[in-house]
KOLBALUM-736716 format. One record per residue: x, y, z of N, C-alpha, C, O in turn; chain; residue number from 1. Coordinates in pm, whole numbers, plus 32768, in hexadecimal, padded with zeros to 4 digits. Layout:
% residues N
    n.u    n.v    n.w   ca.u   ca.v   ca.w    c.u    c.v    c.w    o.u    o.v    o.w   mol   seq
      X      Y      Z      X      Y      Z      X      Y      Z      X      Y      Z     A   NUM
...
***
This chain:
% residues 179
    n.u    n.v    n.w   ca.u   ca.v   ca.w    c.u    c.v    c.w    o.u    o.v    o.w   mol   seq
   ED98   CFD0   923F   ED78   CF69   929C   ECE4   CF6D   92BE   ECA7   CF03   92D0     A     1
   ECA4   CFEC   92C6   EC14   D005   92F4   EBE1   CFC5   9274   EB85   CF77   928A     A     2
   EC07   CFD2   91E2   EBAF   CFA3   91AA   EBAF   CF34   9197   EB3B   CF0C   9189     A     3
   EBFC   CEE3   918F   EC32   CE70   91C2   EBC3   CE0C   91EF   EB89   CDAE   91B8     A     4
   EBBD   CE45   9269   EB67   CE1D   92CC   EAEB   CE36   92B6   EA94   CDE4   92D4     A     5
   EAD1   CEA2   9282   EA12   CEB0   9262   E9FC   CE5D   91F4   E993   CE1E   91EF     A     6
   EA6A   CE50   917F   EA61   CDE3   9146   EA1D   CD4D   9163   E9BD   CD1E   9128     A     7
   EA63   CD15   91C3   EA64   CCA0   91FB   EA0C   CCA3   9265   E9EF   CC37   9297     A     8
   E9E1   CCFC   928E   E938   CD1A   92EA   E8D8   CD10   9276   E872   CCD4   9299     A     9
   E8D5   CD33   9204   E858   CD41   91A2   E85E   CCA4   916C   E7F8   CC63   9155     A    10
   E8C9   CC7D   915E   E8D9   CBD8   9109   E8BB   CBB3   918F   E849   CBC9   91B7     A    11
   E8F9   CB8C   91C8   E873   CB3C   925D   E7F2   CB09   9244   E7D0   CA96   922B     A    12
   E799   CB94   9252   E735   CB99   9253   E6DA   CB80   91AF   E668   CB52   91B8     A    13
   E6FA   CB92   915E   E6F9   CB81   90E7   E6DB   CAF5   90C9   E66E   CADC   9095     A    14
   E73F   CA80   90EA   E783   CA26   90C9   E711   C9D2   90E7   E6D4   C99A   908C     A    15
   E6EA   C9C3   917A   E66A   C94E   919B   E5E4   C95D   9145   E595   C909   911B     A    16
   E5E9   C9BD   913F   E556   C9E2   90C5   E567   C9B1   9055   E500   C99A   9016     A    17
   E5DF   C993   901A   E615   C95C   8F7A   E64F   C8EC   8F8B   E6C2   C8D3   8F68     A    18
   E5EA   C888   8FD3   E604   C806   8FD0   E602   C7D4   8F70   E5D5   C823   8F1D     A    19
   E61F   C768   8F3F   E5FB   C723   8EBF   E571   C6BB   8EDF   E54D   C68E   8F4B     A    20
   E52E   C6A5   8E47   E493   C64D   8E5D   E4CB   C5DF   8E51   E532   C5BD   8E18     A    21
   E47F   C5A9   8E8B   E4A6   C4E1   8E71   E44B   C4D3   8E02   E3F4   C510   8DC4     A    22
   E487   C466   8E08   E40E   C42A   8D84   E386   C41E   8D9D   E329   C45E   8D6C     A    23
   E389   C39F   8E13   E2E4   C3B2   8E3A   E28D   C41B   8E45   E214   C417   8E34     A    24
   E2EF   C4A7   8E6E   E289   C50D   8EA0   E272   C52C   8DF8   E224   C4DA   8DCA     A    25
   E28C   C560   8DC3   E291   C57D   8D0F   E1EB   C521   8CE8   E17A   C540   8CC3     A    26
   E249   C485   8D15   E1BE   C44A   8CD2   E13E   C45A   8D14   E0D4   C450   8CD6     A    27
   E143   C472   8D8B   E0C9   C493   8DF0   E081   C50B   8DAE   E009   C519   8D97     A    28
   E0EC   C55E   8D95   E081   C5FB   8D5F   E03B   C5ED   8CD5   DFD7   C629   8CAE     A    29
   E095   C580   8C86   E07A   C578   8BE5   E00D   C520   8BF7   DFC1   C536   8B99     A    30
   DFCE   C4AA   8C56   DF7C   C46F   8C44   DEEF   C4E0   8C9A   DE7A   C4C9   8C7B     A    31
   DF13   C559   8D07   DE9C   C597   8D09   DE84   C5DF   8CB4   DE0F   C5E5   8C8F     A    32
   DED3   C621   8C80   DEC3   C681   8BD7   DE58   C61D   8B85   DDEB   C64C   8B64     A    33
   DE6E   C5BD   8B70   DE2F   C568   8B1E   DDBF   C550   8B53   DD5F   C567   8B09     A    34
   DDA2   C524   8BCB   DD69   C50E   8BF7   DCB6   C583   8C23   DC3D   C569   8C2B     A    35
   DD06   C5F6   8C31   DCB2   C67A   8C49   DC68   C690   8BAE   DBFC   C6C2   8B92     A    36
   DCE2   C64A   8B4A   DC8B   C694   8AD3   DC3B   C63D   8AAD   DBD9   C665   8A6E     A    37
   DC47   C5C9   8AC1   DBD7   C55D   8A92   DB46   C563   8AFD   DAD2   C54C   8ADC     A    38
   DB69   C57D   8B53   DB0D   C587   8BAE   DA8B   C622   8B67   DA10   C629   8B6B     A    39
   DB01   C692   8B26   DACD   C703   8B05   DA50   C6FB   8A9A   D9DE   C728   8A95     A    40
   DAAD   C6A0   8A42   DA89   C67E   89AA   D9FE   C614   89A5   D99C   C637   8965     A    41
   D9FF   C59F   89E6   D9A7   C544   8A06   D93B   C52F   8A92   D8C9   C503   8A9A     A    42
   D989   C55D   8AE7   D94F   C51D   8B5E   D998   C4B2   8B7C   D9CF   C46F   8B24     A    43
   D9A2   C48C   8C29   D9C1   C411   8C46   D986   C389   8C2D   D93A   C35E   8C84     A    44
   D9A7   C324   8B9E   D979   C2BA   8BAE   D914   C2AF   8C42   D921   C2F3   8CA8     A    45
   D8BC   C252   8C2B   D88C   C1D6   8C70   D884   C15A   8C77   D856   C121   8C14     A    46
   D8AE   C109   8CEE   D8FC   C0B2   8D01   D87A   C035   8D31   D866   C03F   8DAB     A    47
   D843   BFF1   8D09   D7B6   BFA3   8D47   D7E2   BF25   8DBF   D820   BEC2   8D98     A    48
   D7C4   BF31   8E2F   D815   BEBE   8E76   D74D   BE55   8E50   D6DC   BE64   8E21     A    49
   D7C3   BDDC   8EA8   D708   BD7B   8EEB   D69E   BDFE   8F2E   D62D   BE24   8F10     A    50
   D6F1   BE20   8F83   D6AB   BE7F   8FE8   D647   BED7   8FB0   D5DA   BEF1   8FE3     A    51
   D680   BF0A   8F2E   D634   BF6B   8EDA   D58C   BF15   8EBB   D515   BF24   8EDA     A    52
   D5CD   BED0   8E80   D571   BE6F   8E35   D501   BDEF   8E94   D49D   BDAC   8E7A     A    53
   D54E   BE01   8EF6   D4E7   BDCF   8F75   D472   BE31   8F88   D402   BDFE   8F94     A    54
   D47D   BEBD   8F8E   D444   BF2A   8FB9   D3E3   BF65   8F45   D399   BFC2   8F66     A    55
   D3DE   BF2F   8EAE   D39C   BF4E   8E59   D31A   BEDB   8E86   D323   BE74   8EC8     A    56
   D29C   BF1C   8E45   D22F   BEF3   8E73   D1F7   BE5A   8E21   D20E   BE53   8DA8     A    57
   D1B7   BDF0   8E5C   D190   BD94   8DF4   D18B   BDC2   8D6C   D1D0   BDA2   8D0B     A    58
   D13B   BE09   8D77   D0FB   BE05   8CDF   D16A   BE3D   8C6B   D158   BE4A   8BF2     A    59
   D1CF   BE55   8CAF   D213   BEB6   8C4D   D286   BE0B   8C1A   D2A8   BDF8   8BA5     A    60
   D2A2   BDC1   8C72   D2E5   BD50   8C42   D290   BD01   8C1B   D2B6   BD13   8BA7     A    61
   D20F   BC8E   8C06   D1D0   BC6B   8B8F   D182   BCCC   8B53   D16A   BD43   8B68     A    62
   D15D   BC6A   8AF4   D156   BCA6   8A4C   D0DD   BCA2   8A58   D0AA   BC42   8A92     A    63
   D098   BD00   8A2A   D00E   BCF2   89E6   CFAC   BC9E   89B0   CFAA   BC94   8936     A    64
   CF5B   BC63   89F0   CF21   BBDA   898E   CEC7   BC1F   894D   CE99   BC88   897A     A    65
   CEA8   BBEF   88E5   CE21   BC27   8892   CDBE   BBB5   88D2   CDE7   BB52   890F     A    66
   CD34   BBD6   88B9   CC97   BB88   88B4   CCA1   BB3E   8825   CC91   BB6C   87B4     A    67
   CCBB   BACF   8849   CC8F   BAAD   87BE   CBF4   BABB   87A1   CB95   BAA7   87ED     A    68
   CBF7   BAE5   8717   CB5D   BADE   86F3   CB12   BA7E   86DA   CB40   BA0E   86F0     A    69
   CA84   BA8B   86A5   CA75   BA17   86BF   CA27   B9F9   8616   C9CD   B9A9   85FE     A    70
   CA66   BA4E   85C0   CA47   BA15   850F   CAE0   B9DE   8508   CB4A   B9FB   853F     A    71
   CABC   B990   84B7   CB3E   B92F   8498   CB5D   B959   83F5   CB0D   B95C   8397     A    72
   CBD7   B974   83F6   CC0D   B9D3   8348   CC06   B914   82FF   CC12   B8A7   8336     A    73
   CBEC   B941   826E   CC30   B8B4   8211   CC8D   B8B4   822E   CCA3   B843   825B     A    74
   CCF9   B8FF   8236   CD88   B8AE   822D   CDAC   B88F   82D5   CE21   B8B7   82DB     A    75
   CD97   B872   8326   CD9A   B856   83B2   CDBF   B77F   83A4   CE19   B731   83C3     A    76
   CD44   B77A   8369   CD54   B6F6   8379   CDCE   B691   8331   CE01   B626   8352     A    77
   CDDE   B6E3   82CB   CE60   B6CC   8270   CEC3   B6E4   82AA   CF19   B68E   82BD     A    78
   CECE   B765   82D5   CF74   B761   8351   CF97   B6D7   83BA   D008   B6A9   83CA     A    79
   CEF6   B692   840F   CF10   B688   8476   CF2B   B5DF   844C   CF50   B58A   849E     A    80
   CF0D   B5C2   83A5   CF00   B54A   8378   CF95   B51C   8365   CFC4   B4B4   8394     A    81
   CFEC   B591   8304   D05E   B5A8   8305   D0B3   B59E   8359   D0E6   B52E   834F     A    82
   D0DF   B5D9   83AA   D114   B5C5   8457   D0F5   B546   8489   D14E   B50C   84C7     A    83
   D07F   B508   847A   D06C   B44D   84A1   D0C3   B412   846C   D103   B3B8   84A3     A    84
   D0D8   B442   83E0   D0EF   B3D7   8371   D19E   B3D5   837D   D1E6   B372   8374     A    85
   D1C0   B447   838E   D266   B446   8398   D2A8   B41F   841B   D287   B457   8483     A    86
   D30D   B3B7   8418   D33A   B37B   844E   D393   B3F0   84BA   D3C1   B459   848D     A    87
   D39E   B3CA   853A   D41D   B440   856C   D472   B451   854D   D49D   B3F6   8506     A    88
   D4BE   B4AD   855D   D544   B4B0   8539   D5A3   B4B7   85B9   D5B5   B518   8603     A    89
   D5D3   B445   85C1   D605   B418   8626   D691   B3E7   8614   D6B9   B407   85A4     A    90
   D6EA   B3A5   8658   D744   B37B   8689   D741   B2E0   861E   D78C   B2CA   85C0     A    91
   D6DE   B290   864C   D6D0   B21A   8607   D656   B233   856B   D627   B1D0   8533     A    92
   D633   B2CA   8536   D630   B2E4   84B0   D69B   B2D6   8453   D6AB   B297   83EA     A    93
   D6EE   B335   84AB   D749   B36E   8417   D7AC   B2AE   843B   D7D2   B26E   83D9     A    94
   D7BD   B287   84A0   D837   B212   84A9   D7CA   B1BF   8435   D804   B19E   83CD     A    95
   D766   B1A8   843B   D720   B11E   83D8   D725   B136   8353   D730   B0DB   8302     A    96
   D71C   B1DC   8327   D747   B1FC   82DA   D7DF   B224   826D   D7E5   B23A   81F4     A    97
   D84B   B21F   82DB   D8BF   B20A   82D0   D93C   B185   828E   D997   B172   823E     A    98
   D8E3   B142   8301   D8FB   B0D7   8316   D8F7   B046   8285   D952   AFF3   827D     A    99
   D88C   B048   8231   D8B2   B02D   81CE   D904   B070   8154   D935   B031   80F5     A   100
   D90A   B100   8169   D97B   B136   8113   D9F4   B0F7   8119   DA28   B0BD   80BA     A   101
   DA32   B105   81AC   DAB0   B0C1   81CC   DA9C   B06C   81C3   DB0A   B036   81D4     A   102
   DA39   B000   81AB   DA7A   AF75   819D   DA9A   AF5A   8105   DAF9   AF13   80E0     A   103
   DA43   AF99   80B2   DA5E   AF8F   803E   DADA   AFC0   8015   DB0A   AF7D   7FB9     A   104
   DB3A   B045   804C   DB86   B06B   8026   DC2D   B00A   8055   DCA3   B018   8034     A   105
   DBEE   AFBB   809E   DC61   AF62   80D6   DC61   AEF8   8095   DCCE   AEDD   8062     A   106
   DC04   AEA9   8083   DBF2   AE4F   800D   DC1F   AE85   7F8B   DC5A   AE31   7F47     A   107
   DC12   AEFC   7F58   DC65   AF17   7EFC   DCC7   AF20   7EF5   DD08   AF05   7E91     A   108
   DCED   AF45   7F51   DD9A   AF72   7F79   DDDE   AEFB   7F55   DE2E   AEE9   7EF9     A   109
   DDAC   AE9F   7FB7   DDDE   ADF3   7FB5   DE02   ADD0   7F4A   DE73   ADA3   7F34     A   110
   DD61   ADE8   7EB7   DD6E   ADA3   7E47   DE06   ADDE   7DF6   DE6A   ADA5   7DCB     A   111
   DDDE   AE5E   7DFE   DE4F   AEAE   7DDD   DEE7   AEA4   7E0C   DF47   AEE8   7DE8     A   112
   DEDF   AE45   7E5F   DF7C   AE4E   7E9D   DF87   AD96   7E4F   DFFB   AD6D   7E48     A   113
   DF33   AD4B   7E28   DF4E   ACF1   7E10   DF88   ACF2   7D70   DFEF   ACBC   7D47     A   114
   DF14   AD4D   7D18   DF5A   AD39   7C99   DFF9   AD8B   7C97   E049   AD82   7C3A     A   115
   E011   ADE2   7D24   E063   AE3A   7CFD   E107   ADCB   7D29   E179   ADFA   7D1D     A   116
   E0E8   AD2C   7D61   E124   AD0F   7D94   E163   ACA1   7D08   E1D8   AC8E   7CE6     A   117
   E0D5   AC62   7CCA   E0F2   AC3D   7C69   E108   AC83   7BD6   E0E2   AC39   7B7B     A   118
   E136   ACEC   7BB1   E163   AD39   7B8F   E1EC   AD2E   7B74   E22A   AD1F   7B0B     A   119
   E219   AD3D   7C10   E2B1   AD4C   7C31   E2E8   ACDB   7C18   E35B   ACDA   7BEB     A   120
   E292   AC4B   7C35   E2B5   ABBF   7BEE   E2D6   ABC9   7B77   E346   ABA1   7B57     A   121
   E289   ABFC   7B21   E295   ABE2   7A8B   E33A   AC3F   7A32   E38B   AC23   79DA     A   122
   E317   ACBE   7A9A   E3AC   AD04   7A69   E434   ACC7   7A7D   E496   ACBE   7A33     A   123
   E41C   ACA3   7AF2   E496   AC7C   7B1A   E4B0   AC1B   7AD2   E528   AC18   7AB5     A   124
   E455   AB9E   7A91   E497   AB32   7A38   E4C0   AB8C   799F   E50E   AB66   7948     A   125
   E47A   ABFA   79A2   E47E   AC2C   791A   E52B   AC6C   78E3   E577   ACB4   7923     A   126
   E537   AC3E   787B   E5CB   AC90   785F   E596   ACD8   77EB   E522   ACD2   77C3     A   127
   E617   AD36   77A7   E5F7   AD6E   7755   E611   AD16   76E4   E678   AD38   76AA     A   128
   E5DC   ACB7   76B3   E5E4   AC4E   763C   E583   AC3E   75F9   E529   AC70   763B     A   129
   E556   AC13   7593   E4E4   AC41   752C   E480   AB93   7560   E408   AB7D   7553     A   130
   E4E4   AB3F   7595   E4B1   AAD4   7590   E446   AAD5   7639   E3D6   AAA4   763D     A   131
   E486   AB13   76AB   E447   AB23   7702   E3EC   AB68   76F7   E38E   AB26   7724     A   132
   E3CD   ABBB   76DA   E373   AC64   7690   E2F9   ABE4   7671   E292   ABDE   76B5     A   133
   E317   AB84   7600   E29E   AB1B   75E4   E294   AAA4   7628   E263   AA3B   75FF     A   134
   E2D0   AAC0   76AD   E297   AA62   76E8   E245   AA97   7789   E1EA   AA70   77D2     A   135
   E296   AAF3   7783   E259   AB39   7801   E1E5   ABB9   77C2   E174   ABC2   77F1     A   136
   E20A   ABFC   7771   E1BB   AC85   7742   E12F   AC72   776C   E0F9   ACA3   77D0     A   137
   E0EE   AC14   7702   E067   AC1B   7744   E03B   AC1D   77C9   DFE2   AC69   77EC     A   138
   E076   ABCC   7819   E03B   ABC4   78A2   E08C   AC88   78C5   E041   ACE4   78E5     A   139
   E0CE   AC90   78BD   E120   AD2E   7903   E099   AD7B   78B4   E06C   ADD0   7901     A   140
   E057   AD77   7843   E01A   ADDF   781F   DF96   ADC7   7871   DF5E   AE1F   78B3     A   141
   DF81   AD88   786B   DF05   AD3F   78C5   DEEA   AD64   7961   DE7E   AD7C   7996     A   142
   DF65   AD61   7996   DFA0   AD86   7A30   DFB4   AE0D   7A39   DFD2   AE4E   7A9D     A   143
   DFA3   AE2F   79CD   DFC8   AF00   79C6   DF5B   AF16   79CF   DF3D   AF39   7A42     A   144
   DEEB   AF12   7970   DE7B   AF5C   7952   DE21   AF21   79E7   DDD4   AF68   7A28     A   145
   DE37   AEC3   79FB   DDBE   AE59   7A8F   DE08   AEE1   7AD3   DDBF   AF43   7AE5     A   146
   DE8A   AEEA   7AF6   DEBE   AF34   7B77   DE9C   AFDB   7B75   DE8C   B024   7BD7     A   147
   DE95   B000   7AE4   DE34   B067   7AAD   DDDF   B0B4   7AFB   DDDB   B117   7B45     A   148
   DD80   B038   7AB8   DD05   B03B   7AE1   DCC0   B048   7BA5   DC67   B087   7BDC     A   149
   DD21   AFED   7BCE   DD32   AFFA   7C63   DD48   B04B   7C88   DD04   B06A   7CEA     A   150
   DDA0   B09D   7C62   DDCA   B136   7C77   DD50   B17A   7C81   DD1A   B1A5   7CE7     A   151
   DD2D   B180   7C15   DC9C   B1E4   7BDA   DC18   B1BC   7C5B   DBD2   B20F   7C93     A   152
   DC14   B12D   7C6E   DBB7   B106   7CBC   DBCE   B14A   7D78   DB82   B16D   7DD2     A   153
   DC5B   B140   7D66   DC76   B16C   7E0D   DC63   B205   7E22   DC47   B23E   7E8C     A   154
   DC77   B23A   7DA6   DC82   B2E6   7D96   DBD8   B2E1   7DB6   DBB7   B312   7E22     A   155
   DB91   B2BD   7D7D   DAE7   B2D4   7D84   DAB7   B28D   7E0E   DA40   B28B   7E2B     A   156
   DB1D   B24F   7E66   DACC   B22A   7ED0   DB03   B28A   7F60   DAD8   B281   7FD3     A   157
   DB67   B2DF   7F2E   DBA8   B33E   7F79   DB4C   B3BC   7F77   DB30   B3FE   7FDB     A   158
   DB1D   B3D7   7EEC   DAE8   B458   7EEF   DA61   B418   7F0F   DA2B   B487   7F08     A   159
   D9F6   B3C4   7F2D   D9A4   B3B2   7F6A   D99F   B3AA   7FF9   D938   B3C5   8037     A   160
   DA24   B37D   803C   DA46   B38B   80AF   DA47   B3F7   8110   DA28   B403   8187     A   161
   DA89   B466   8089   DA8B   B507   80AE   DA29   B52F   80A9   D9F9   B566   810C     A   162
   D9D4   B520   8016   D927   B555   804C   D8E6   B52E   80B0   D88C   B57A   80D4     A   163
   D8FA   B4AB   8102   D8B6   B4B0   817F   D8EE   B4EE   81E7   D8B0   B514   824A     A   164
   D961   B4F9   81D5   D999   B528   8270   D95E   B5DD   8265   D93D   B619   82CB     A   165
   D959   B61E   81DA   D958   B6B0   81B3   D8B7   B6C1   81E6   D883   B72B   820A     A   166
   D872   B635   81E1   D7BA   B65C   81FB   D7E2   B635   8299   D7A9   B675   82F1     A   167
   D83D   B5D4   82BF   D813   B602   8363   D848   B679   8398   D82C   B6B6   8400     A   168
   D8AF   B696   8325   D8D5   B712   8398   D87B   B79D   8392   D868   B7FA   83E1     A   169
   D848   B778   82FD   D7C7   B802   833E   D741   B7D0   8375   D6F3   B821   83A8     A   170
   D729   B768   836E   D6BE   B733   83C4   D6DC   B758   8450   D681   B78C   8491     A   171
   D755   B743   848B   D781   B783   8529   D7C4   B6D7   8558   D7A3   B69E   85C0     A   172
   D812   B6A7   8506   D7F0   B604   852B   D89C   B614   8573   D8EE   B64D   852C     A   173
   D8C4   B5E4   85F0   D948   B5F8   8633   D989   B593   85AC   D952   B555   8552     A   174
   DA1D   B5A6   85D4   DA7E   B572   855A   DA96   B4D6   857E   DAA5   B488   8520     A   175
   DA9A   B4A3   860B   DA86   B3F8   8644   DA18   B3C5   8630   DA0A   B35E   8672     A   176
   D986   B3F0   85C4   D974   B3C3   8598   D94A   B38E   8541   D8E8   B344   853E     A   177
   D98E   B3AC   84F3   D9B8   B395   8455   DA3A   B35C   8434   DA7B   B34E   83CD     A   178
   DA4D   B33C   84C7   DACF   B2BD   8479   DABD   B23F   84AE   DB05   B1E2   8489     A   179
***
C-alpha cells in the first residue's frame, strides 16, 4: 500500500512537467532556431524605410554631373544629328507604323475569302464527270493556284506583322500599341 502511494505521489508530480507541445509552440522554437542561425551566418538583413532615405544626405541621392568640356570630339556632332533625325518612339510611332500592316493584311484576308468563296461556287456545280471537269476545270485550276497564292501573300504579311510587334517589344514599345 506504501508503495502504492509513493507511487502515485511521484506520478503527480512528474506528470505536469510532461505536458505535451502544441504545435505553435514547436513552430515558435523552429522559426528561432532558424532564425538565430541566419542571424549567426549572415547578419540581420537591412530593411530601408522613406525614413532611412529621407536621412541620407543630398548629394548621396543625385548623380554626379560632369563639366562638360569645352573641345568638341568629331563624333559629338554626328550623335546629336542622329537623335534629331529619329523620330520618337512613341505611342503614335509604332500605331503609324502598324497601322498600314493591318490594313493590308485585311484587305488580303477579304481578297482571300472572296476567291475562297468562289471556289466553293465552282465545286459545288462540279461533279465527277469528264464533261464538267471541261467545263468547270479551268476556272477550279485558276481559283486554286489565285487562292494559293493568297495564302502565301497572307503568310508574308503575318510574319511582317510579327517583326514589328518583336522590334517593339524590344524597343520597350507597351503591347496597346501595336494593335
Amino acid at each position: 500500500m506504501t508503495r502504492t502511494l509513493m507511487l502515485a505521489c511521484l506520478v503527480s508530480l512528474v506528470v505536469p512537467s510532461l505536458h505535451a507541445q502544441s504545435l505553435a509552440d514547436a513552430a515558435k522554437k523552429a522559426e528561432e532556431k532558424r532564425g538565430a542561425a541566419a542571424k549567426a551566418k549572415t547578419g540581420e538583413p537591412k530593411v530601408y524605410t522613406k525614413k532611412d532615405v529621407e536621412a541620407l544626405p543630398p548629394e548621396v541621392l543625385t548623380p554626379q554631373t560632369t563639366t562638360p568640356s569645352t573641345e568638341k570630339s568629331a563624333t559629338a556632332p554626328e550623335v546629336a544629328e542622329s537623335n534629331e533625325s529619329r523620330p520618337a518612339r512613341d505611342e503614335a510611332y509604332w500605331k503609324a507604323r502598324m497601322a498600314p500592316l493591318r490594313r493590308r493584311h485585311d484587305e488580303d484576308l477579304r481578297a482571300a475569302a472572296r476567291v475562297k468563296a468562289d471556289l466553293r461556287n465552282v465545286e459545288s456545280y462540279m461533279r465527277p464527270t469528264q464533261w464538267n471537269f471541261t467545263v468547270y476545270g479551268p476556272e477550279w485550276l485558276r481559283l486554286t493556284k489565285e487562292l494559293s497564292s493568297w495564302e502565301a501573300i497572307l503568310r508574308t504579311d503575318e510574319q511582317a506583322i510579327a517583326a514589328l510587334e518583336e522590334e517593339g517589344r524590344v524597343a520597350g514599345a507597351l503591347p496597346g500599341w501595336l494593335r
